[in-house]
C-alpha positions as CSV (number, residue, x, y, z in Angstrom):
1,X,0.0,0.0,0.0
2,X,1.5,3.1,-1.3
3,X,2.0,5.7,1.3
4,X,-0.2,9.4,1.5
5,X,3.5,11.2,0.3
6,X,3.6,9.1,-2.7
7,X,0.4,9.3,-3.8
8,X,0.4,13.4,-3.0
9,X,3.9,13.4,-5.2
10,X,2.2,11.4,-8.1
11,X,-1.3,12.9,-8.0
12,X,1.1,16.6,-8.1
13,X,2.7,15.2,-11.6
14,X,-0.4,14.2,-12.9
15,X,-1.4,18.1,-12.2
16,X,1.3,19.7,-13.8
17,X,1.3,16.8,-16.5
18,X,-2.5,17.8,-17.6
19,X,-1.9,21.4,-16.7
20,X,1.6,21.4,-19.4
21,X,-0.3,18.9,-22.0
22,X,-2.3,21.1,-24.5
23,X,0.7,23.7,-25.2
24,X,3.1,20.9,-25.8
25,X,1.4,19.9,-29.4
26,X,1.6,24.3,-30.3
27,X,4.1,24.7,-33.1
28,X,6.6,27.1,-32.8
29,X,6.3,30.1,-33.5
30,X,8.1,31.2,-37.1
31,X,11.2,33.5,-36.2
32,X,10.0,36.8,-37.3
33,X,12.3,38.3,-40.7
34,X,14.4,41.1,-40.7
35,X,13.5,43.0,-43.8
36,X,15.5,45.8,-43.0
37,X,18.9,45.8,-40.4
38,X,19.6,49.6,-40.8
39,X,18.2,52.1,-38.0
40,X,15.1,53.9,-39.5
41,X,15.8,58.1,-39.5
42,X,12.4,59.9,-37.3
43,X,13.4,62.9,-39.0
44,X,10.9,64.8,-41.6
45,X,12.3,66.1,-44.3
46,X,12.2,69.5,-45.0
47,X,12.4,70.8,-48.4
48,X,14.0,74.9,-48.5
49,X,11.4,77.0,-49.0
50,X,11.3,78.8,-52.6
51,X,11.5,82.8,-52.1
52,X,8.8,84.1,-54.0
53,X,10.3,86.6,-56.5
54,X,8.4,90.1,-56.7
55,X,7.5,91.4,-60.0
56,X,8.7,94.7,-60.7
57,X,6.5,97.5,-61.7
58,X,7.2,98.0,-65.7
59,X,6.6,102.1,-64.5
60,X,7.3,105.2,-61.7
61,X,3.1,105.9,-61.0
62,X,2.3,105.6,-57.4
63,X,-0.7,103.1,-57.5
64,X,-3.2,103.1,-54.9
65,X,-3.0,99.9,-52.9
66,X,-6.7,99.1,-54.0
67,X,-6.2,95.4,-52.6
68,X,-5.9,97.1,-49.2
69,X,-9.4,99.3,-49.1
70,X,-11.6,96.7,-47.8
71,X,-14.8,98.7,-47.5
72,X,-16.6,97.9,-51.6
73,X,-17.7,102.0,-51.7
74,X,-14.6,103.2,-50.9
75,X,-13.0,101.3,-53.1
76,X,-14.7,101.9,-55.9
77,X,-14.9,106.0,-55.3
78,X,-11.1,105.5,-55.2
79,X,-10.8,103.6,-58.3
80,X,-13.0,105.9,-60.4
81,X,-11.7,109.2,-59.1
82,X,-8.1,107.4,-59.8
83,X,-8.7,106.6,-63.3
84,X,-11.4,109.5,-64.2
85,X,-8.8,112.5,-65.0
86,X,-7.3,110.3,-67.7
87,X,-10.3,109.3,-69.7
88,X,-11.4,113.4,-69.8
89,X,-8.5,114.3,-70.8
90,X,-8.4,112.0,-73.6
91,X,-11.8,112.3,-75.0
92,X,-10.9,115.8,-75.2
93,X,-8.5,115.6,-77.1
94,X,-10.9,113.5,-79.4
95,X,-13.5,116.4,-79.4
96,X,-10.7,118.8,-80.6
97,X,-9.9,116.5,-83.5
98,X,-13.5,116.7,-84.2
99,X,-13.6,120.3,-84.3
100,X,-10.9,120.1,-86.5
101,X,-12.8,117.5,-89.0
102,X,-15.8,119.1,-89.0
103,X,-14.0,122.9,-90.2
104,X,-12.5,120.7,-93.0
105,X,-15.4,118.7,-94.0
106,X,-16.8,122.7,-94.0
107,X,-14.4,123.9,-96.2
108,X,-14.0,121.3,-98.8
109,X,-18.0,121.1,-98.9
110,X,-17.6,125.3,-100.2
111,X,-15.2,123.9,-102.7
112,X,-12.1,125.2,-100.8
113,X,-8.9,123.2,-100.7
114,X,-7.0,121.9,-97.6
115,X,-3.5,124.1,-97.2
116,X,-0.5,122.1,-97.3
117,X,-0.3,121.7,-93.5
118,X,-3.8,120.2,-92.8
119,X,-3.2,117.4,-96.0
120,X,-0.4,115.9,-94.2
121,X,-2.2,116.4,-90.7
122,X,-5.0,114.5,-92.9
123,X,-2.9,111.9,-94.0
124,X,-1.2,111.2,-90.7
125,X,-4.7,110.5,-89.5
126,X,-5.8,108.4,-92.1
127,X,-2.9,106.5,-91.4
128,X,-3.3,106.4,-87.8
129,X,-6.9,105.3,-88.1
130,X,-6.7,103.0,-90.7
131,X,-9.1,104.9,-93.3
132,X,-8.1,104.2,-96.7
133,X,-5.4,106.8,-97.7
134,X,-6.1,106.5,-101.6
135,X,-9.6,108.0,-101.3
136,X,-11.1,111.4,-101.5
137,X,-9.9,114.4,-99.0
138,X,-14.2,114.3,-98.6
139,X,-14.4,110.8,-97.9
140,X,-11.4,110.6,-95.8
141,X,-12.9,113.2,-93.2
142,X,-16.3,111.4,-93.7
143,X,-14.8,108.4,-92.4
144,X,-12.8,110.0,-89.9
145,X,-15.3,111.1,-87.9
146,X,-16.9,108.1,-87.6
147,X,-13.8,106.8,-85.9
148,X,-12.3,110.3,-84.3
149,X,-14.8,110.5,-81.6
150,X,-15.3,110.1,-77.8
151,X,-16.6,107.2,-75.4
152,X,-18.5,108.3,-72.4
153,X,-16.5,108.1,-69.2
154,X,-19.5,105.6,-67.4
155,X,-18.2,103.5,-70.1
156,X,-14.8,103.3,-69.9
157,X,-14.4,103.5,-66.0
158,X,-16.3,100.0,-65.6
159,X,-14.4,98.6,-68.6
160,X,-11.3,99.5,-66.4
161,X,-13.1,98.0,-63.3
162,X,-14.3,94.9,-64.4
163,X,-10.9,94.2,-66.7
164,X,-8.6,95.2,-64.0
165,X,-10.6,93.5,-61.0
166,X,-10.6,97.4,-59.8
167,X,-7.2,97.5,-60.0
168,X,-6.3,95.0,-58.1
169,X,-5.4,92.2,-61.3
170,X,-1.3,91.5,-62.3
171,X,-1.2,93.3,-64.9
172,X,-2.9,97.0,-63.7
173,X,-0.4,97.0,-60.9
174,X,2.8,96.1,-63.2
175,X,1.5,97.3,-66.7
176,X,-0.9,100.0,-66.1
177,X,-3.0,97.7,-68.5
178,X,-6.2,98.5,-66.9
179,X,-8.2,97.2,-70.2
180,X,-6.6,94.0,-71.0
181,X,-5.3,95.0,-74.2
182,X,-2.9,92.6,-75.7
183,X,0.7,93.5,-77.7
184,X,2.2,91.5,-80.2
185,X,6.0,92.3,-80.0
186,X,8.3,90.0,-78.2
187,X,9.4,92.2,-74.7
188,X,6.7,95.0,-75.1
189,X,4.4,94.0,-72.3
190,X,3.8,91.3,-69.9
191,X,3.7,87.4,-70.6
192,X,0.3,85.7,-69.1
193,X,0.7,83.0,-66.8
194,X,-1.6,80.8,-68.5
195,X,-0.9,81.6,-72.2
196,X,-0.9,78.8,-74.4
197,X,2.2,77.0,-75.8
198,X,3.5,78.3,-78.8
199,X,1.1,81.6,-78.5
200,X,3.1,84.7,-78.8
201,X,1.0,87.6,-77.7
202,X,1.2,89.3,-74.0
203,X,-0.4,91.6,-71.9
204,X,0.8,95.6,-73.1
205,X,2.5,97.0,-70.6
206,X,2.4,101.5,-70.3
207,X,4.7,103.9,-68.7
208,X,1.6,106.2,-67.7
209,X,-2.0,106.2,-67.2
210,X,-2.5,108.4,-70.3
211,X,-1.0,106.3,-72.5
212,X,-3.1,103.1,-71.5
213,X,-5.9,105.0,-71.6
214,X,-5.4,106.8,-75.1
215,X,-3.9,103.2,-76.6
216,X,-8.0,101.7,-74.9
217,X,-9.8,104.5,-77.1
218,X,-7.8,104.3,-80.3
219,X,-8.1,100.7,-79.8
220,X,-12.0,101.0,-80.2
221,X,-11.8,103.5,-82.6
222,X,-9.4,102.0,-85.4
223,X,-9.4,98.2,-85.0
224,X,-11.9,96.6,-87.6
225,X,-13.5,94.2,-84.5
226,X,-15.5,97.4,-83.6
227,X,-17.2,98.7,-86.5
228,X,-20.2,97.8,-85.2
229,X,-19.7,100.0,-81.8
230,X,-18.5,102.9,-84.6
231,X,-21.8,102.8,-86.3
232,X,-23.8,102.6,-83.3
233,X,-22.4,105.9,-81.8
234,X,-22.5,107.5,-85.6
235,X,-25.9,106.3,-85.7
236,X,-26.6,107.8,-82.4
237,X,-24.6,111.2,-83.7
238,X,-26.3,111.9,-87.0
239,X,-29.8,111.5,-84.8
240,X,-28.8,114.2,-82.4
241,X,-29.5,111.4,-79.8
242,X,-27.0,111.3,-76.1
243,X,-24.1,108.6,-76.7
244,X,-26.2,106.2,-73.8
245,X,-23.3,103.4,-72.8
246,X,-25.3,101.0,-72.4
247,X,-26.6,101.3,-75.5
248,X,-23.2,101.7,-77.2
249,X,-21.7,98.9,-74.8
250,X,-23.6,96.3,-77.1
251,X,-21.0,96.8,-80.1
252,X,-18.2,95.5,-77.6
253,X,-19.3,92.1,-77.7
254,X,-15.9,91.6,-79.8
255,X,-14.0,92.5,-76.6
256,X,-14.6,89.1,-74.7
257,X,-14.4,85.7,-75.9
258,X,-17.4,85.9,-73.2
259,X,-19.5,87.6,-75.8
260,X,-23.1,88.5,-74.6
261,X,-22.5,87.1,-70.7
262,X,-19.4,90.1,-71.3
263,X,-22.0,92.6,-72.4
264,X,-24.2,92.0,-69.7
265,X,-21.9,92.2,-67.0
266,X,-20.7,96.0,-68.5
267,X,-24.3,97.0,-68.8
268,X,-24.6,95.3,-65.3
269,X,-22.4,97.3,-63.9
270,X,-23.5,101.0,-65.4
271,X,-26.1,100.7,-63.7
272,X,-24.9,99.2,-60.4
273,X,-22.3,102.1,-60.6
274,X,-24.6,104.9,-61.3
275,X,-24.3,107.0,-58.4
276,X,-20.8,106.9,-59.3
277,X,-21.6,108.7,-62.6
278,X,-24.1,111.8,-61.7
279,X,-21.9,114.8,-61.9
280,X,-19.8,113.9,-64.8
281,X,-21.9,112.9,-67.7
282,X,-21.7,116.4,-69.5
283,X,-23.3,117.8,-73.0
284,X,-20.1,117.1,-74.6
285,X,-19.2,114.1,-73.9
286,X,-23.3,112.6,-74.5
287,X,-23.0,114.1,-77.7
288,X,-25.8,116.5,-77.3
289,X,-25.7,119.9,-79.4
290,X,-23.0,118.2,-81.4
């Protein structure tokens, strides 16, 4: 008879026997790969930061930081008394030309012939306008002042706005190109960001307000995109009616690749703008008593 020690030292290795059994059929457990031996860098690379290069203005007029009036009335009194001067000054100039035509178109109706002087004043304006230089001295002034004439300030002054982002775009800051007018000569203005490869044109760039301003009006007045806008103000002229811009704002459908939605916004914003507009819309420049 086995004694209580042996059978408390067997009925112990029976425990751990049972206790040990179901881990003793596990298979190991596969050693785990090294894929890589070399210590892993915790440090983020940090690329140098590109210095954002500052485009020069391409002229010496102090701008007014238009980006930087936050309040919409301000800004727009600012723009408009900014660019106003110019545009009065120029379609002055236009009436005076227009005096001019209309003394000659006078004279050569009497039967009178142009002195010396005015012929080659005549011919450097045919020439500048595009009128055919081989025809009459009487159709030559004809069709001069269909294209020697003025465009009312309202006009112009949201063309500039709505073109220029009031003044706020690339190229009215750098260029003075407040009406997106285009150049064709390699280095004469500013090349656009997104122009298409193998284009050539760029974005005109002007040493002075005046000069953008006079190259916008000769622009409508000479190219042959804008005959229609020509008529319509002639049209209005020869009925002793007021050069309305919105009305005459419907010949610039040319001016946009946007067409009508273009024409819409302009007209759009005349009237928007109106109180803008009250105290400068004179006799003159509506054409009235012309």
């Amino acid at each position: 008879m086995k004694s209580s020690t042996l059978i408390k030292g067997e009925l112990l290795l029976f425990l751990v026997i049972f206790l040990l059994a179901p881990f003793t059929f596990l298979k190991p457990a596969k050693k785990l790969e090294i894929v890589n031996e070399q210590p892993v860098s915790t440090k983020v690379s940090i690329k140098p930061a590109v210095e954002k290069i500052v485009e020069q203005p391409l002229h010496n007029v102090q701008l007014p930081d238009f980006s930087a009036i936050k309040d919409i009335k301000t800004k727009k009194q600012r723009f408009f008394d900014f660019m106003r001067p110019a545009v009065i000054r120029e379609n002055a100039k236009l009436l005076a030309k227009r005096a001019k035509l209309d003394a000659w178109l006078e004279k050569i109706s009497l039967g009178l012939s142009l002195t010396d002087d005015e012929l080659v004043v005549l011919a450097d304006l045919a020439k500048k306008y595009r009128v055919n230089v081989n025809a009459s001295e009487l159709q030559q002034v004809n069709e001069l002042l269909v294209r020697i004439d003025i465009v009312p300030a309202p006009l112009v002054l949201v063309q500039a706005a709505n073109e220029s982002a009031w003044g706020t775009s690339r190229f009215s800051r750098i260029g003075l190109n407040f009406f997106g007018i285009w150049c064709y000569r390699q280095g004469c203005g500013m090349v656009p960001g997104g122009r298409n490869t193998g284009a050539k044109h760029e974005v005109a760039a002007f040493k002075s307000l005046d000069d953008a301003v006079a190259r916008y009006f000769h622009n409508l007045n000479s190219n042959n995109a804008y005959r229609v806008f020509r008529t319509i103000r002639f049209e209005l002229r020869s009925q002793q009616q007021a050069l309305n811009p919105e009305i005459l704002a419907t010949g610039l459908l040319p001016y946009s690749e946007r067409g009508v939605e273009y024409v819409i916004d302009i007209s759009k914003m005349l009237r928007h703008n109106q109180q803008y507009f009250t105290n400068e819309v004179s006799s003159s420049e509506v054409g009235v008593g012309d």
